[in-house]
N, CA, C and O atoms as a GROMACS GRO file, in nm:
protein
  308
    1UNK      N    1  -1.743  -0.120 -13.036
    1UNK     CA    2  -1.826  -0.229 -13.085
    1UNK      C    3  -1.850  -0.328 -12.971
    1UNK      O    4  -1.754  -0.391 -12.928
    2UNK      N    5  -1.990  -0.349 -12.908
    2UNK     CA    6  -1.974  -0.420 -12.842
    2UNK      C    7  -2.119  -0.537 -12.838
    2UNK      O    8  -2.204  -0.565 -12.753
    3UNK      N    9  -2.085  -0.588 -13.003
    3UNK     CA   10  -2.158  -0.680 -13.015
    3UNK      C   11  -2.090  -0.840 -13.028
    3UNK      O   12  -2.104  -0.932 -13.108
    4UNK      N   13  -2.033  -0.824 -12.939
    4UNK     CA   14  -1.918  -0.976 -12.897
    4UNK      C   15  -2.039  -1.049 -12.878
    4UNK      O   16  -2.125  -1.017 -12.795
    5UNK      N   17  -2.051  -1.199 -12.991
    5UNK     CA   18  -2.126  -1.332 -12.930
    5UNK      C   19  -2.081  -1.413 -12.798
    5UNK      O   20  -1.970  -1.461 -12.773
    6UNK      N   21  -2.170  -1.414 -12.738
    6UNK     CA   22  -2.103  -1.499 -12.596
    6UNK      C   23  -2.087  -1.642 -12.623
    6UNK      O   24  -2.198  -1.691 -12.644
    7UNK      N   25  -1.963  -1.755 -12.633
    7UNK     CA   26  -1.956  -1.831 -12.658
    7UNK      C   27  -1.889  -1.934 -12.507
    7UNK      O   28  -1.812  -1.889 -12.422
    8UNK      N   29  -1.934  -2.046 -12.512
    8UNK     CA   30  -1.904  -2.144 -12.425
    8UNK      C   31  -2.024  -2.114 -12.251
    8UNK      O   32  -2.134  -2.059 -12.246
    9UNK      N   33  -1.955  -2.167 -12.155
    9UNK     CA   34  -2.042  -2.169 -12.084
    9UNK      C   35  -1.964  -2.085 -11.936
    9UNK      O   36  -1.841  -2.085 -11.923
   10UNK      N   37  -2.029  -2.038 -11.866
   10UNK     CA   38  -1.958  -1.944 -11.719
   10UNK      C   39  -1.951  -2.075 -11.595
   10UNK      O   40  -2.025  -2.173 -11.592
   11UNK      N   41  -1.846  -2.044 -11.505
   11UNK     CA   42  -1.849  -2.141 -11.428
   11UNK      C   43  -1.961  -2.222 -11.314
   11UNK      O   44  -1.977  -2.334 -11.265
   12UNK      N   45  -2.027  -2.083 -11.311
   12UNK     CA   46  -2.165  -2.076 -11.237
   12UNK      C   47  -2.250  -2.236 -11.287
   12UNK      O   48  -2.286  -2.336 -11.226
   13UNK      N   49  -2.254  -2.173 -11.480
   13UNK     CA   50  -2.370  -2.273 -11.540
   13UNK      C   51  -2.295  -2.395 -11.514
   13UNK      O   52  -2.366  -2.487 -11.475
   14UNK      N   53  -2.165  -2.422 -11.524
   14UNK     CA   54  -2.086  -2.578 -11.522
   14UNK      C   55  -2.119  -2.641 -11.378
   14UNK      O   56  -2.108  -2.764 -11.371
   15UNK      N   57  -2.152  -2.580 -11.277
   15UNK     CA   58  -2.136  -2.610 -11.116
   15UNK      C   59  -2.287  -2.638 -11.147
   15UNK      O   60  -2.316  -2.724 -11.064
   16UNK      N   61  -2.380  -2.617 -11.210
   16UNK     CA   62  -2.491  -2.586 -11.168
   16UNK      C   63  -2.518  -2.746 -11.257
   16UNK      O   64  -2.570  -2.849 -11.214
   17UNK      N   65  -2.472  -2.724 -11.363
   17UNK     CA   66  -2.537  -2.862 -11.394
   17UNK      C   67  -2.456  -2.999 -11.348
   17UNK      O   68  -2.505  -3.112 -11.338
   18UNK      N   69  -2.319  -2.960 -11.320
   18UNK     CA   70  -2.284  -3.101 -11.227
   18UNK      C   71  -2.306  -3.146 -11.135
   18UNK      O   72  -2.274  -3.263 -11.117
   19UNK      N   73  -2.395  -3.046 -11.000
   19UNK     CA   74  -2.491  -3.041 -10.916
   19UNK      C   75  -2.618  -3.108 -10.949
   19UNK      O   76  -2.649  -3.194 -10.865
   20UNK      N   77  -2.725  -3.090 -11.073
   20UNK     CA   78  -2.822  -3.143 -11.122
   20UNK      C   79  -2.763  -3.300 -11.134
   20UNK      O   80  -2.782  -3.394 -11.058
   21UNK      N   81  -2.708  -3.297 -11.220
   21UNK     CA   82  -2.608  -3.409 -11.301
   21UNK      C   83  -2.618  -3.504 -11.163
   21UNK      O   84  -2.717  -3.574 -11.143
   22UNK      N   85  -2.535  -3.499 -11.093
   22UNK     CA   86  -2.528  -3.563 -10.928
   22UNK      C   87  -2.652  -3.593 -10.831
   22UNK      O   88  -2.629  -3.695 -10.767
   23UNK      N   89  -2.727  -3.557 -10.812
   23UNK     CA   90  -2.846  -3.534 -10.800
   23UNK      C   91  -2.895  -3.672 -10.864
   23UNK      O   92  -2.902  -3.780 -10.806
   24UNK      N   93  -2.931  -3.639 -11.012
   24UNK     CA   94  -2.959  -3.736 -11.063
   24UNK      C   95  -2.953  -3.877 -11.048
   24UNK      O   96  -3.034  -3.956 -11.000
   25UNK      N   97  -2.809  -3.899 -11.115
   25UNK     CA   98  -2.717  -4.017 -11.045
   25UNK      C   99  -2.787  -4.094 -10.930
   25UNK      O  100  -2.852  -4.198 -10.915
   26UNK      N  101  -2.730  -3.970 -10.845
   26UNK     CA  102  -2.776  -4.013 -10.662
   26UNK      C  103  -2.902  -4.093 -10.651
   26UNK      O  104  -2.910  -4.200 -10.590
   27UNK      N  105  -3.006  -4.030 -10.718
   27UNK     CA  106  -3.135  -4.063 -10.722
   27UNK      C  107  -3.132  -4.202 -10.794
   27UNK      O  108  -3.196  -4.298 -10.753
   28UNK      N  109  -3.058  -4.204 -10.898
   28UNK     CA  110  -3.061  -4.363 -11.007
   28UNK      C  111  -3.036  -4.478 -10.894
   28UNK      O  112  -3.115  -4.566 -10.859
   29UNK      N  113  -2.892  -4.449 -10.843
   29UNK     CA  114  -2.833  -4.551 -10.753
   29UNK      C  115  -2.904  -4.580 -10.635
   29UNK      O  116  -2.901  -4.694 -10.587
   30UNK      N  117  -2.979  -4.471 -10.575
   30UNK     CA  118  -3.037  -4.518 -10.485
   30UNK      C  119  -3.121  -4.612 -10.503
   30UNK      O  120  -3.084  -4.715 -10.446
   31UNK      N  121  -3.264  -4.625 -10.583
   31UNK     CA  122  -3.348  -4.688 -10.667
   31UNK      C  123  -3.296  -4.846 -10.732
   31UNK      O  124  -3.368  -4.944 -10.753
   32UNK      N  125  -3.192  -4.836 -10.747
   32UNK     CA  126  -3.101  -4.915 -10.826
   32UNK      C  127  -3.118  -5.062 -10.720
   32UNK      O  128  -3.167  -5.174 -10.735
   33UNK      N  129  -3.024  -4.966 -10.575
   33UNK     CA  130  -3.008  -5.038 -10.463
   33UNK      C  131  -3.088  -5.089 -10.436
   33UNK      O  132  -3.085  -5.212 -10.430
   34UNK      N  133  -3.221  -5.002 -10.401
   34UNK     CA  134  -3.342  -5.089 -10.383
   34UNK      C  135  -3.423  -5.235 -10.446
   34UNK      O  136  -3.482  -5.332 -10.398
   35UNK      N  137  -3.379  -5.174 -10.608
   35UNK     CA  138  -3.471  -5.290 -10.674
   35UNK      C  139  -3.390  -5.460 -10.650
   35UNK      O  140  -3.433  -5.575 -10.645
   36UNK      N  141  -3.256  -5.399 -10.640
   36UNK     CA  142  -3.189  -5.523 -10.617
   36UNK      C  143  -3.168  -5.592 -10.497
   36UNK      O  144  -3.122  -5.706 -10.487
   37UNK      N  145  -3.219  -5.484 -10.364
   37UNK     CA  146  -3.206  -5.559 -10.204
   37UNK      C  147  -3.367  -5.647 -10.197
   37UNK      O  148  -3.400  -5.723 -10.106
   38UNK      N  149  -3.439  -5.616 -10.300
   38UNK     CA  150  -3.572  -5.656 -10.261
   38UNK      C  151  -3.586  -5.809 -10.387
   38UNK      O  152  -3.673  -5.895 -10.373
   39UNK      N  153  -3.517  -5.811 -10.461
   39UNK     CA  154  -3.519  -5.916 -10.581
   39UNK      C  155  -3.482  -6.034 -10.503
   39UNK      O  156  -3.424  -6.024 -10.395
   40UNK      N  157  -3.518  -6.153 -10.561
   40UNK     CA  158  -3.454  -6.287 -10.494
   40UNK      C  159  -3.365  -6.333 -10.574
   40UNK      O  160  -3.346  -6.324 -10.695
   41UNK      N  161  -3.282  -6.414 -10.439
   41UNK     CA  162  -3.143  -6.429 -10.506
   41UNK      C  163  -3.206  -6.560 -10.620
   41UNK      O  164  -3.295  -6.642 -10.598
   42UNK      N  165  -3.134  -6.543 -10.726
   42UNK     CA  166  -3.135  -6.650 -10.844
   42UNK      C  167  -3.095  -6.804 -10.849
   42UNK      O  168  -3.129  -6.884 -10.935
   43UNK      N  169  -3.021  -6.825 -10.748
   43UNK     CA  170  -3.018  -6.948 -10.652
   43UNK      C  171  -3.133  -7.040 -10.646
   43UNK      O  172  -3.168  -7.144 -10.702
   44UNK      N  173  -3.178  -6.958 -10.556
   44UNK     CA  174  -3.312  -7.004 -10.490
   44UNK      C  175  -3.432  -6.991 -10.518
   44UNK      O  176  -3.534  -7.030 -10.460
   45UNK      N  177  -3.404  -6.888 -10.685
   45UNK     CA  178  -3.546  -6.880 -10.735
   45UNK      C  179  -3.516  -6.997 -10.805
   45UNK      O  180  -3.617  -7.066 -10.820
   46UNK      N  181  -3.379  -7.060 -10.870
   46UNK     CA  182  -3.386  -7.202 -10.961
   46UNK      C  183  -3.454  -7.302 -10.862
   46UNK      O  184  -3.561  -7.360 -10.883
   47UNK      N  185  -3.355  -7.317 -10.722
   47UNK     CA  186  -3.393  -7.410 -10.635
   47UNK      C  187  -3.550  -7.425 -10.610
   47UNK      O  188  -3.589  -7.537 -10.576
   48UNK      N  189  -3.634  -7.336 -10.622
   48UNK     CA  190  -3.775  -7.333 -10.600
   48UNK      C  191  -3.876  -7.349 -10.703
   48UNK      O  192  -3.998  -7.357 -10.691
   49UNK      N  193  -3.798  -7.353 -10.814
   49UNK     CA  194  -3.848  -7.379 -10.967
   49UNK      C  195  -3.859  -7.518 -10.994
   49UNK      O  196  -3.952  -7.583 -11.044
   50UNK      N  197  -3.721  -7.560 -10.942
   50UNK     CA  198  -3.680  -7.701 -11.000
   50UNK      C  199  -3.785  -7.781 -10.866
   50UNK      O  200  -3.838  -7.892 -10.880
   51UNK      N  201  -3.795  -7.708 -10.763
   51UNK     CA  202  -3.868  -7.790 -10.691
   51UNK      C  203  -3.977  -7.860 -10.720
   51UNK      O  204  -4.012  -7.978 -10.716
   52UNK      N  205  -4.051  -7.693 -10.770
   52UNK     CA  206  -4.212  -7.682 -10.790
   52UNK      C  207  -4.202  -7.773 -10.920
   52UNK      O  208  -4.324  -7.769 -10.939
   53UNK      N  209  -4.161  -7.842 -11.013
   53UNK     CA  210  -4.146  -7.878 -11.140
   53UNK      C  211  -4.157  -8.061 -11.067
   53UNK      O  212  -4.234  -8.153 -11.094
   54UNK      N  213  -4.070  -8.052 -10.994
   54UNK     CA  214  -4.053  -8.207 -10.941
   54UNK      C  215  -4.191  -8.268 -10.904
   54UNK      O  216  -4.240  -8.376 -10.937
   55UNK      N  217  -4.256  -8.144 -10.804
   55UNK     CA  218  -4.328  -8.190 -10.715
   55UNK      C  219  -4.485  -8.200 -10.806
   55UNK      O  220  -4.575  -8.274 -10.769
   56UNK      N  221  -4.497  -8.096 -10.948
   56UNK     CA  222  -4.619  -8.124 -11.029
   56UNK      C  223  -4.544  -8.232 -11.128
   56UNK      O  224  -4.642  -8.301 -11.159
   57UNK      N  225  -4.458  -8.277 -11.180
   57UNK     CA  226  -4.448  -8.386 -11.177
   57UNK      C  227  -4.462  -8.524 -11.142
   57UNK      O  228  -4.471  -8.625 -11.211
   58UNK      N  229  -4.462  -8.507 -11.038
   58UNK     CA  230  -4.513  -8.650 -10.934
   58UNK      C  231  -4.660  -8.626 -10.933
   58UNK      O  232  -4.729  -8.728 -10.943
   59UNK      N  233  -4.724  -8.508 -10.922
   59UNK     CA  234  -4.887  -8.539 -10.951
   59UNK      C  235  -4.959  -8.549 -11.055
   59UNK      O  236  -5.078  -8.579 -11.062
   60UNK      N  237  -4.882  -8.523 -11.140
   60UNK     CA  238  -4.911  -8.583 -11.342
   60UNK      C  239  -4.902  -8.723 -11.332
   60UNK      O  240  -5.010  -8.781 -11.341
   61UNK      N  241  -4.797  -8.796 -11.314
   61UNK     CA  242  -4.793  -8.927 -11.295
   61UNK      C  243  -4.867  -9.006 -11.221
   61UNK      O  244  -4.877  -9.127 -11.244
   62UNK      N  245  -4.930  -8.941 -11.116
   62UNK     CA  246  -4.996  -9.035 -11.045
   62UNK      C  247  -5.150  -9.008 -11.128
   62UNK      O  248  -5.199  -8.902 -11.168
   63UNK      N  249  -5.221  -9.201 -11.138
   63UNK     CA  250  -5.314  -9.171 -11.147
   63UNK      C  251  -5.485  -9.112 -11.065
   63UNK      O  252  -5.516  -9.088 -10.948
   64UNK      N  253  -5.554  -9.106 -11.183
   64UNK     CA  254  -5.685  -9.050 -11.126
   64UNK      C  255  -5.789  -9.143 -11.068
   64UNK      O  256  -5.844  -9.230 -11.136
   65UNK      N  257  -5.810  -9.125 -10.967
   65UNK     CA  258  -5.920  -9.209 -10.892
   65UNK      C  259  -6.050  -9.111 -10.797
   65UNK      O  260  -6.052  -8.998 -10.748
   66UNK      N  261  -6.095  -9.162 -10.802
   66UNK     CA  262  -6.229  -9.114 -10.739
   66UNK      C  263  -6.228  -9.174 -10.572
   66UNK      O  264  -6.308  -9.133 -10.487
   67UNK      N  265  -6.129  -9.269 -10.548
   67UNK     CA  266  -6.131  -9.311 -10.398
   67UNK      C  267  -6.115  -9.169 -10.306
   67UNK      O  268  -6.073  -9.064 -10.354
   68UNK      N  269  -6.148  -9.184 -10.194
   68UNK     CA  270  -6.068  -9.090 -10.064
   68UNK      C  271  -5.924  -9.123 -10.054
   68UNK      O  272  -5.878  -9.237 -10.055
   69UNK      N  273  -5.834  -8.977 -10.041
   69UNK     CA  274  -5.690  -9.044 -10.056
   69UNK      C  275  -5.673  -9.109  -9.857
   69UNK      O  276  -5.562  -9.116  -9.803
   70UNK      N  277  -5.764  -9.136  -9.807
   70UNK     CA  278  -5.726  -9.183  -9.692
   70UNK      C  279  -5.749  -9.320  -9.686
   70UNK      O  280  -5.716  -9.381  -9.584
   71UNK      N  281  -5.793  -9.369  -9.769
   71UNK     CA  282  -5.874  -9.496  -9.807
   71UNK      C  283  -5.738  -9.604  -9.843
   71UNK      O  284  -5.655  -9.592  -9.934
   72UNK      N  285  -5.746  -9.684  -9.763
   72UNK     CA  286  -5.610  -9.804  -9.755
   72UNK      C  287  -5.627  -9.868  -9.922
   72UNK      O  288  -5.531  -9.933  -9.963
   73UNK      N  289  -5.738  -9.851 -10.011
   73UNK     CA  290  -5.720  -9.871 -10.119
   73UNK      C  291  -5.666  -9.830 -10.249
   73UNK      O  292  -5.659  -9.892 -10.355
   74UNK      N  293  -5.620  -9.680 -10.208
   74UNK     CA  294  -5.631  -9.554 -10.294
   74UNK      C  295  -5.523  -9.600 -10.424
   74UNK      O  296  -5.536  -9.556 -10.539
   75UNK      N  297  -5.414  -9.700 -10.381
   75UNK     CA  298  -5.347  -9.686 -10.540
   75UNK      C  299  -5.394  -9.813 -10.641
   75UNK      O  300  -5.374  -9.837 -10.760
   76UNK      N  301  -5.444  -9.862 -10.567
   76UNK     CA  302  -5.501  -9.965 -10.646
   76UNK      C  303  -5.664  -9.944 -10.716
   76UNK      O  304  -5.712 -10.012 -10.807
   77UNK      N  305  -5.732  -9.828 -10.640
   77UNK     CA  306  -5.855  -9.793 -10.701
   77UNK      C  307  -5.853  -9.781 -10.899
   77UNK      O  308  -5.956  -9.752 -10.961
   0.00000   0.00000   0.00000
């Protein structure tokens, strides 16, 4: 009788997909590395936030005039 079901897997197929398997990985981490050597540090994206926030701030407040801002009259226009 030699209708034995083949059950489980040969060492060949196990090597073969922990090879794929690795591969994979390899490929994730590399990508990984990248997206994060090229991102800005979070520091300095606040520091440049809080800047930009300050600095359209101060031009909301100031008012609107029609003078030249070179004009020795300009805050009093």
């Amino acid at each position: 009788m030699s209708s034995r079901r083949q059950r489980g897997l040969t060492i060949i197929e196990l090597v073969v997909f922990i090879v794929v398997l690795s591969v994979g990985l390899v490929g994730i981490m590399v990508l990984f590395n990248q997206v994060t050597r090229a991102s800005p540090d979070p520091v300095v994206r606040k520091q440049a936030l809080a800047l930009a926030q300050s600095v359209m701030e101060e031009v909301m407040l100031r008012g609107f005039t029609y003078c030249d801002p070179d004009d020795a009259a300009v805050f009093t226009a």
